[in-house]
N, C-alpha and C positions, 0 to 999 in steps of 0.2 A: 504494500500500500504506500500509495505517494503523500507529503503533508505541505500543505500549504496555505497562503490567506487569500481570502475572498477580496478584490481589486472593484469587480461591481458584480452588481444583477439585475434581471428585470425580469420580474418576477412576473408579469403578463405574456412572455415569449420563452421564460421558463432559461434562456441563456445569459450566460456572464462570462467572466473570467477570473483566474486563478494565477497568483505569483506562489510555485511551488518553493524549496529549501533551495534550491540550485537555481534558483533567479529566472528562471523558465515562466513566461508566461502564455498560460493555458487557455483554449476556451471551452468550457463546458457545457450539459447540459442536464437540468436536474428534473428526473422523471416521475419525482416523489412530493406530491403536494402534502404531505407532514412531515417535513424538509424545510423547516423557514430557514434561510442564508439571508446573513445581514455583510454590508461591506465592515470588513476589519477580519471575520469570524476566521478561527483558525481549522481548517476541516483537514479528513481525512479521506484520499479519493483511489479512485482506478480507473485506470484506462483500459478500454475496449474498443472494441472494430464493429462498426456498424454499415452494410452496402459499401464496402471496402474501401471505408474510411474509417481513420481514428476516430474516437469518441470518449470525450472523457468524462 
């Protein structure tokens, strides 16, 4: 599992992005509506392959 802080979200289109421990900035997509992410939040994530693309 990767760790890192929440940078933004928007929480109507359910995407944001993530600056992981390695300075990596991510963009994700969170598919769990009892999941609130706030900017700052420090989470814990993983990456997956979705229609052969990344997804994290």
């Amino acid at each position: 599992m990767r760790k890192g802080i929440v940078l933004s979200y928007n929480k109507d289109v359910k995407y944001g992005f993530i600056r992981d421990l390695n300075g990596q900035k991510i963009r994700f997509y969170n598919d769990d509506n009892l999941v609130i992410l706030n900017v700052g939040d420090f989470v814990q994530f993983a990456i997956g392959v979705v229609k052969n693309r990344p997804l994290q």
